[in-house]
C-alpha positions as CSV (number, residue, x, y, z in Angstrom):
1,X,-12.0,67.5,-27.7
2,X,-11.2,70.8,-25.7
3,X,-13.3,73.5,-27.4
4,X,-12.7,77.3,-26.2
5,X,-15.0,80.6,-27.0
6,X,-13.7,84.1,-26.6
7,X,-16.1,86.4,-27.0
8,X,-15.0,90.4,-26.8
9,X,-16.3,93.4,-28.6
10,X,-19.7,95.9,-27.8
11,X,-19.8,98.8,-26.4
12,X,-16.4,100.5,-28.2
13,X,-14.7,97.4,-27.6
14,X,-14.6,97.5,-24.1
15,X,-16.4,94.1,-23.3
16,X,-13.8,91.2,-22.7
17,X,-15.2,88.2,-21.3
18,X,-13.0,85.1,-19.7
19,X,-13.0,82.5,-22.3
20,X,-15.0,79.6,-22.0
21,X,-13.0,76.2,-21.7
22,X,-15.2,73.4,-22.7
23,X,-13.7,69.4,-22.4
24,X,-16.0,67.0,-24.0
25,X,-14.9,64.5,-22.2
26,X,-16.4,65.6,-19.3
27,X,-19.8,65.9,-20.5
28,X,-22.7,63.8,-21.1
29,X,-22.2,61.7,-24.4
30,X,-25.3,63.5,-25.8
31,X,-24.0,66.8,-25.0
32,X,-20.2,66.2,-25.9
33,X,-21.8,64.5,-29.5
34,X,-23.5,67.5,-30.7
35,X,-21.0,70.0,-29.7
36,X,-18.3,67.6,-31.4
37,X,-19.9,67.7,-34.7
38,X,-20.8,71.4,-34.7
39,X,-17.0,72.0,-33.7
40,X,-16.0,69.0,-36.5
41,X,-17.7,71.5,-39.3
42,X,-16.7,75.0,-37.7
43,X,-16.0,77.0,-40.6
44,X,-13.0,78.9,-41.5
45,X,-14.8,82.4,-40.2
46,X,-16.9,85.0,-41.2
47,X,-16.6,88.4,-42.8
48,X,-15.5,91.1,-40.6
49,X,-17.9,93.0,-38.8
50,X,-17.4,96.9,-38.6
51,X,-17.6,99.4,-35.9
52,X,-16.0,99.1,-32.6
53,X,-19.6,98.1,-31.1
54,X,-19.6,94.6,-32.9
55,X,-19.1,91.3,-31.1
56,X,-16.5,88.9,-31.9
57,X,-16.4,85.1,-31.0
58,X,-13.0,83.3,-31.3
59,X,-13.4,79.6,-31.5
60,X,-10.5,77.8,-31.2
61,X,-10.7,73.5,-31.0
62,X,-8.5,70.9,-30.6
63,X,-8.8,67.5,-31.5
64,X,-7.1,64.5,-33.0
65,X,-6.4,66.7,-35.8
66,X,-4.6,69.8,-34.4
67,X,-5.6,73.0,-33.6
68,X,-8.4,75.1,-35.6
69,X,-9.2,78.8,-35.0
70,X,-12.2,81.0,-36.6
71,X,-13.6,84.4,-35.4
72,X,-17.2,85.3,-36.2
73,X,-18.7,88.9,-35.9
74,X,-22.3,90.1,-35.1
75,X,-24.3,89.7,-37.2
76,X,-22.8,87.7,-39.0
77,X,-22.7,84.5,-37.2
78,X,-24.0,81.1,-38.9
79,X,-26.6,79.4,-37.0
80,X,-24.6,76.0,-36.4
81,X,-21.7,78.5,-34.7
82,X,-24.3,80.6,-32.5
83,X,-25.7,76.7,-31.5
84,X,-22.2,76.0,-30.8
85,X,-22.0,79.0,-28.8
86,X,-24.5,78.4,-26.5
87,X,-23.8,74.8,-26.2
88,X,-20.2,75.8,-24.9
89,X,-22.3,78.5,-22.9
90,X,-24.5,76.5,-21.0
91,X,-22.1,72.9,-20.6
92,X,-19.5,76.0,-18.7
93,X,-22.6,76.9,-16.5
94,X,-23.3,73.4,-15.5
95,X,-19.6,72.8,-14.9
């Protein structure tokens, strides 16, 4: 499973970060489990956040079953999507 985070947003806007590129494959089987089932249940998205200072977090996976997309804004993230997140976030330090 290939799971990617892009996370832009804050500060008017003005924070774009490169996006994360996660293969599960090439992580422990632990690892690659949880961060398959979180990405398995990813919701559709979350309601729009407003102001130009709010963080978004693209998710996009792909899998055996296609391609899924959802964004999430602050602070309206669900907590299996922000475990997600840092999952993705610390498996791309590692890497």
């Amino acid at each position: 499973m290939r799971i990617e985070v892009r996370e832009h947003g804050a500060f008017a806007g003005n924070v774009r970060r490169l996006p994360l590129v996660i293969e599960t494959d090439d992580l422990e089987p632990a690892d690659a489990r949880e961060l398959e089932e979180l990405a398995a249940s990813l919701p559709a998205g979350g309601p729009a956040g407003h102001g130009a200072d709010v963080m978004r977090y693209d998710v996009l996976v792909d899998d055996a079953s296609g391609r899924r997309t959802a964004a999430f804004f602050e602070p309206n993230v669900p907590e299996p999507v922000r475990r997600l997140l840092r999952l993705v976030r610390d498996a791309h330090r590692r890497a």
